[in-house]
N, C-alpha and C positions, 0 to 999 in steps of 0.2 A: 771656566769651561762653558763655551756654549751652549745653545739646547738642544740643537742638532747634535753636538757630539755629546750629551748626555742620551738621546734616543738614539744613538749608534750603538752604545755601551749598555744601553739594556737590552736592546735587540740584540748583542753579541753573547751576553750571558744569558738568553733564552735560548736560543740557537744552541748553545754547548750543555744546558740542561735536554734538550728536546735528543742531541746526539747521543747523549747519555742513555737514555730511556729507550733510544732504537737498538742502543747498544744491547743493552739487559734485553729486551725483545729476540733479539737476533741469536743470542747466547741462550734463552729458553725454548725457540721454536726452531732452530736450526740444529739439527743431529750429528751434523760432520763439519769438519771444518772448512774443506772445501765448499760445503752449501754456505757458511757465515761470510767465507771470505766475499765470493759470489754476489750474495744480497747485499753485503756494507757496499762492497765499491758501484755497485748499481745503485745503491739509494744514495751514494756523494755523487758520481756521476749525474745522475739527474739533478739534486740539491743545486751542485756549483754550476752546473749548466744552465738552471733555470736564473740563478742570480748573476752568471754572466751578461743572462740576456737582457735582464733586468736593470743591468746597471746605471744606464741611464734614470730610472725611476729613485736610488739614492742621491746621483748628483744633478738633479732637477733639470735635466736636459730636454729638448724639446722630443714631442712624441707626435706620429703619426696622427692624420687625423681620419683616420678610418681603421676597421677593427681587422688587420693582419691575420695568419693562420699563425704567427709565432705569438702574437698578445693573445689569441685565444688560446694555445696550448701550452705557452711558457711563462708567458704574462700576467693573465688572470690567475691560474693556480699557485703562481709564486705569494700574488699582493694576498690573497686568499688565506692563503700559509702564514707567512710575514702577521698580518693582524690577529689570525686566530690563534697562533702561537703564540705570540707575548700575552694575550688575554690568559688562554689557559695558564700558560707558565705562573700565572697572578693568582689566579685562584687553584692551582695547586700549591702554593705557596701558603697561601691563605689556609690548605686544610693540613697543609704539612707545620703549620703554626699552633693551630688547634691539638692535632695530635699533641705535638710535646707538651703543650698547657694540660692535654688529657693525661697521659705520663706522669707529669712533675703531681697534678693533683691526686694519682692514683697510689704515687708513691709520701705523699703524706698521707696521705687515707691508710695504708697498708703501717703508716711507722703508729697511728696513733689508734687503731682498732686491733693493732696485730692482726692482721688476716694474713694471706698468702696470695691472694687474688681477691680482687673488687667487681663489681660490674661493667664498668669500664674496661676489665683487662679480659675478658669472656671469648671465648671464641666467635658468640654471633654476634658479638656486638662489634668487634674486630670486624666480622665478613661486611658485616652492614655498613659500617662504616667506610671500608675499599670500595664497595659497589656505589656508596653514595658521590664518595668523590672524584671514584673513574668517571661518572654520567656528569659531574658538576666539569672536571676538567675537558671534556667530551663536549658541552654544549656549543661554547664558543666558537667550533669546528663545525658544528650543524648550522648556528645562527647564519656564520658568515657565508655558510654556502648559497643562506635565504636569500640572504643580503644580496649576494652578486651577481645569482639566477634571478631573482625575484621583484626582491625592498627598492631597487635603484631604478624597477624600468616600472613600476606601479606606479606609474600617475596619478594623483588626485587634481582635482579641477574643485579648485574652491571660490563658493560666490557670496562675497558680503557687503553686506548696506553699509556705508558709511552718511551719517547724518551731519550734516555741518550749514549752522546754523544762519550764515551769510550765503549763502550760495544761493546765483540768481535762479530765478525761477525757469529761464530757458535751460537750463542746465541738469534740472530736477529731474533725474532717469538718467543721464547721464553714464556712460560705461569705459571702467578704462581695465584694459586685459596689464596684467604682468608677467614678465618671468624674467629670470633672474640666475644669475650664476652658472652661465651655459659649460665653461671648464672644455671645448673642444677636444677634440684625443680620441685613443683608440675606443676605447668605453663611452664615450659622445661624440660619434660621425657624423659628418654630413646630414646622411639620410636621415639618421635619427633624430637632427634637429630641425629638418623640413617634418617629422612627420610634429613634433609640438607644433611647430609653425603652424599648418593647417587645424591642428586643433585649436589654436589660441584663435585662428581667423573665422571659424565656426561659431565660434560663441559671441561675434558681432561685434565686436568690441567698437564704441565710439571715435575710442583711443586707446594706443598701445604703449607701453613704456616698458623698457629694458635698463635691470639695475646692476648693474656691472658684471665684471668676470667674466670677459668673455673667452679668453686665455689661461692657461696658466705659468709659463715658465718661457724664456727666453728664448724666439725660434721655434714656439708654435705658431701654426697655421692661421694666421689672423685675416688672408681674405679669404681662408675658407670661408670661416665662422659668419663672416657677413656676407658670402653669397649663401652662405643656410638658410640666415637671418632675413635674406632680402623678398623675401615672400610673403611677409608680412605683410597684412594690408586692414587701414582704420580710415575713415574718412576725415577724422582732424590728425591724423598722423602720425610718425612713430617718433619716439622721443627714449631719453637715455642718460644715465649718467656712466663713470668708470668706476671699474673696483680695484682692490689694494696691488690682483696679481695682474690688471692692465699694466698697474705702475712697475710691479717689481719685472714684465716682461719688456719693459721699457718700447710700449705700444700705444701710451696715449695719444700723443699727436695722429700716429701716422693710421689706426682705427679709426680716429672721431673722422680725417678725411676721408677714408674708406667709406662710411658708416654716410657722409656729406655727398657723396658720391650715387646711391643708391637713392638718394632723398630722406634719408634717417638724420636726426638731429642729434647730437648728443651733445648738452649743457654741460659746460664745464666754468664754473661760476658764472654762471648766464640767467637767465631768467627770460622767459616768453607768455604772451599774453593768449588765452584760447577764446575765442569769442566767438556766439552766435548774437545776431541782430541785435548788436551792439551792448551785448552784455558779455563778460568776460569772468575766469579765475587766472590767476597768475601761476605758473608754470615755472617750480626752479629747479637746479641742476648741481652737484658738485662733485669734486671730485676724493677719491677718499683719505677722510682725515683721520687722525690716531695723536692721542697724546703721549706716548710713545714711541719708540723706534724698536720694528721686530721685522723680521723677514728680512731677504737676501738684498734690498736696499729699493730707494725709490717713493717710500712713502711720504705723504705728505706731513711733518709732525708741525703739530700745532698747540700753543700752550692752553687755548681754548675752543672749542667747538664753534664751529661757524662764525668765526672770525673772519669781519670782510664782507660776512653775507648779510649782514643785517640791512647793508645798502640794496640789497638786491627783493627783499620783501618787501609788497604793496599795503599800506596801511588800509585802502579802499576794495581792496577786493580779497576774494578766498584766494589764500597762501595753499601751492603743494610743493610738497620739495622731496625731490630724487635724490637719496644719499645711501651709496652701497650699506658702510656702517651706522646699524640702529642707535649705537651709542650717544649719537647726536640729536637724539630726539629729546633727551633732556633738556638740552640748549633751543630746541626748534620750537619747544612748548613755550620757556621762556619768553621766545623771542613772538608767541603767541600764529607761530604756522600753525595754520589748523590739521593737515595730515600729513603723514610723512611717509613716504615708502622705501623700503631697506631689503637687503639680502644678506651675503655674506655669512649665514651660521651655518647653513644648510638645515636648519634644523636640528643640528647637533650633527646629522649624519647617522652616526649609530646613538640613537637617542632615545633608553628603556623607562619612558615614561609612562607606560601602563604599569608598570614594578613600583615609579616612586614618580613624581614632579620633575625630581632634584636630580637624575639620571641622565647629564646630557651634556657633553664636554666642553658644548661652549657655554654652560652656564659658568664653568671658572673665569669668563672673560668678560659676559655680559648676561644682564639680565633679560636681553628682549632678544629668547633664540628662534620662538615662529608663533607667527598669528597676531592676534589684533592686541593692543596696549591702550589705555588713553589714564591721559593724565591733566589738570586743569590747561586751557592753551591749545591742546592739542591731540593727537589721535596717531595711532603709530601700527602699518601693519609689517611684518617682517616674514617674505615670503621665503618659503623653504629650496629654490631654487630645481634645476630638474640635473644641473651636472654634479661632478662627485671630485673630491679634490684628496692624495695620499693612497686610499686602496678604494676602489670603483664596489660598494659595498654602501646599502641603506637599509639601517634596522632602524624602524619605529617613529621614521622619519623620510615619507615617501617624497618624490620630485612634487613639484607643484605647480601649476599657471592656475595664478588669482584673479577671479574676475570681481571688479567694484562696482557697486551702482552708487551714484552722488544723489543723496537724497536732502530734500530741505528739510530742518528741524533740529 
């Protein structure tokens, strides 16, 4: 079974739990039959008409790349539903677990004290207990509405020093803007990606660079995305690599000419030289690798990290290299590039790292899901990107354009 149709099949059996539960609703708040009938077939009504409209968002079809009156009223409250509902379904599970563990325990307490009733089995500890798990099941329903209204268009604009220790001295101040992960769609229009553009161009940047994803699925809008993009302005220029859903929308080529076109560069095993008054750092480029094969096809699999690229590192000057996945920063250290800049986690996206570290979905795939890394060799930032990729939703894990200052030291 694949993984896609293993998350069909639990999305299918929360759907038929959450029916159930509208069911028993409908039968305590409904006094006649005619009112039950009434409310059920208005709430499928709506249900299957929203996942009608939806359906392309299942079979990864291409989407609008401006925000429709049908993605704003059938769209967003479906993906909204779809994620807050499997979450709840989880942790009502989770307390429907605990109950029976509370039961089986209360009924060996009951066979070896002889009692009749324990504490556990009490009336208020019973109420206490419903009321805790209605608001626990309830949350995920409030987070995600944060998330959709809120988490996903909250910008942060983050600014850090990297120190590296060859870098020539004309360079020293040095500024390069990022962002990363743009995902175009109803949820990231146009307009919405000229208005980062003027923010990223605000904060001066020396230099701009774009780390892939500029698409997501086969048959979106890819000269949208780069006449958004094309506003962009740095005085040593804008630079670029591709991410995994360039490849799986089978868009590399005909982007990076897009992208060629506007005067954007996007490296794809390449490498370029940045120089003032004949001092330079080396500027490198690739496109995304995985040691593995996942997603609907297209990626690069590689038995080793930067494989190929070792030719394209300068022994004489400061190494940067543009690589959507951070997972290659192990090899990049190795291979002794001094910084590496990466996208692809989003940050997790919905990522409860004020609860715990460990809270954050791309930790099951990678260890480096946002912010600054260093390890002997080298330096690793992994920007949290500003688009949204599955349901347009950000907890804990805001959009981001990174600005760098190259400092010597």
């Amino acid at each position: 079974m694949s993984f896609i149709s293993i998350i069909e099949a639990i999305f299918a059996v929360t759907q038929l739990y959450w029916a159930w539960q509208a069911r028993r609703w409908i039968v305590k708040h409904m006094r006649t039959a005619r009112a039950r009938i009434l409310v059920g077939a208005g709430i499928a009504v709506l249900y299957f008409g929203m996942m009608a409209f939806n359906f392309h968002w299942f079979s990864m079809s291409p989407t609008p790349a401006r925000l429709t009156l049908g993605q704003a009223l059938l769209g967003a409250p479906f993906q909204w539903w779809a994620a807050s509902s499997v979450v709840g379904f989880l942790v009502a599970m989770l307390f429907a677990i605990a109950r029976l563990v509370a039961r089986i325990g209360s009924a060996i307490g009951q066979r070896l004290v002889a009692r009749k009733a324990t504490a556990l089995e009490s009336p208020g500890r019973r109420q206490f207990l419903a009321r805790t798990a209605t608001l626990a099941v309830g949350s995920p329903f409030v987070a995600g509405s944060y998330g959709l209204l809120w988490g996903r268009l909250n910008l942060e604009t983050t600014e850090k020093r990297i120190r590296l220790a060859r870098l020539p001295k004309a360079f020293d101040g040095f500024r390069i803007a990022q962002l990363s992960d743009i995902h175009i769609g109803p949820f990231m229009p146009e307009q919405e990606i000229r208005k980062y553009v003027a923010i990223a161009n605000a904060l001066k940047p020396d230099m701009t660079v774009l780390t892939g994803d500029f698409v997501t699925w086969v048959g979106d809008p890819q000269e949208a995305v780069v006449s958004a993009l094309s506003g962009l302005r740095a005085p040593f220029g804008v630079f670029g690599c591709l991410g995994n859903h360039d490849a799986w929308a089978k868009v590399e080529d005909s982007i990076t000419a897009l992208f060629r076109e506007i005067g954007f560069r996007i490296l794809r095993q390449e490498a370029v030289d940045i120089a003032i008054h004949g001092e330079a750092f080396h500027l490198m480029g690739i496109d995304f690798q995985s040691l593995r094969r996942f997603g609907p096809g297209g990626t690069r699999v590689v038995r080793r990290f930067l494989d190929g690229v070792e030719g394209l590192r300068s022994p004489d000057l400061v190494n940067i290299l543009l690589s959507h996945n951070p997972d290659t920063f192990d090899r990049a250290a190795e291979l002794g590039i001094e910084l590496s800049l990466a996208g692809h986690t989003h940050g997790g996206q919905v990522a409860l790292e004020f609860i715990s570290p460990e809270i954050a979905p791309s930790r099951l795939v990678t260890p480096y899901v946002s912010g600054w890394f260093e390890k002997p060799g080298g330096q690793l930032y992994v920007n949290r990107g500003i688009g949204t990729i599955g349901v347009p939703i950000r907890i804990g894990a805001p959009p981001e354009i990174t600005l760098f200052e190259l400092t010597r030291g």
